[in-house]
N, C-alpha and C positions, 0 to 999 in steps of 0.2 A: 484414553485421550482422544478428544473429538479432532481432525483437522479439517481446515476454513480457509482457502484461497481466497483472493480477494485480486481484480486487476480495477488498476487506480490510475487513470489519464495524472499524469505531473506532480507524480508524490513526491516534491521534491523539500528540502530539510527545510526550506525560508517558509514555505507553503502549512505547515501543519500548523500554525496560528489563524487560520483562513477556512475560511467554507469554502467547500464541503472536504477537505481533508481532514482540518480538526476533527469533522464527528468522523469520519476514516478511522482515523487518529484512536479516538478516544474505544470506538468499539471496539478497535483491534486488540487496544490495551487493558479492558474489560473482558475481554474474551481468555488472553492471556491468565489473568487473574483469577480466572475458573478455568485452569488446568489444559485451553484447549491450544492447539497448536497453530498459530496463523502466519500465513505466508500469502506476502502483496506481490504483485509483478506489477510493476509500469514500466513508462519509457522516461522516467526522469533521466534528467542526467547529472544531476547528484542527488540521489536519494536521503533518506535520511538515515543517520548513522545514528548507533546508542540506542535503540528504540529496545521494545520487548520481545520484539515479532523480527522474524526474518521478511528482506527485501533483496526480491530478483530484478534487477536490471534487465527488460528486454529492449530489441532493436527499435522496434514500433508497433505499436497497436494497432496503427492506423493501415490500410489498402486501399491505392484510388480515395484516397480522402473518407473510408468507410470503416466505422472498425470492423477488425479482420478478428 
């Protein structure tokens, strides 16, 4: 089993009908589908639940307005 981090500025649950989460969205769930294992980090703050892939909640992405 491959594993595939992925960090996603505002994956939040309303968000995955929307560019560019949807394709987020959609890779994650094809990746899934061929056996590999993926995990999103953002800073949402409610991420999306029920999905196929695990999602870590972090603080912020962001430093000084840069991502960090």
């Amino acid at each position: 089993m491959q594993k595939t981090a992925v960090v996603c500025f505002g994956l939040e649950q309303h968000h995955l009908h929307k560019q560019p989460w949807h394709t987020a969205h959609g890779l994650a769930c094809g990746l899934v589908e061929h056996q590999h294992s993926v995990l999103f980090l953002t800073d949402a703050s409610s991420p999306p639940e029920n999905v196929p892939y695990s999602v870590t909640p972090v603080r912020s992405l962001y430093q000084n307005h840069r991502p960090s």
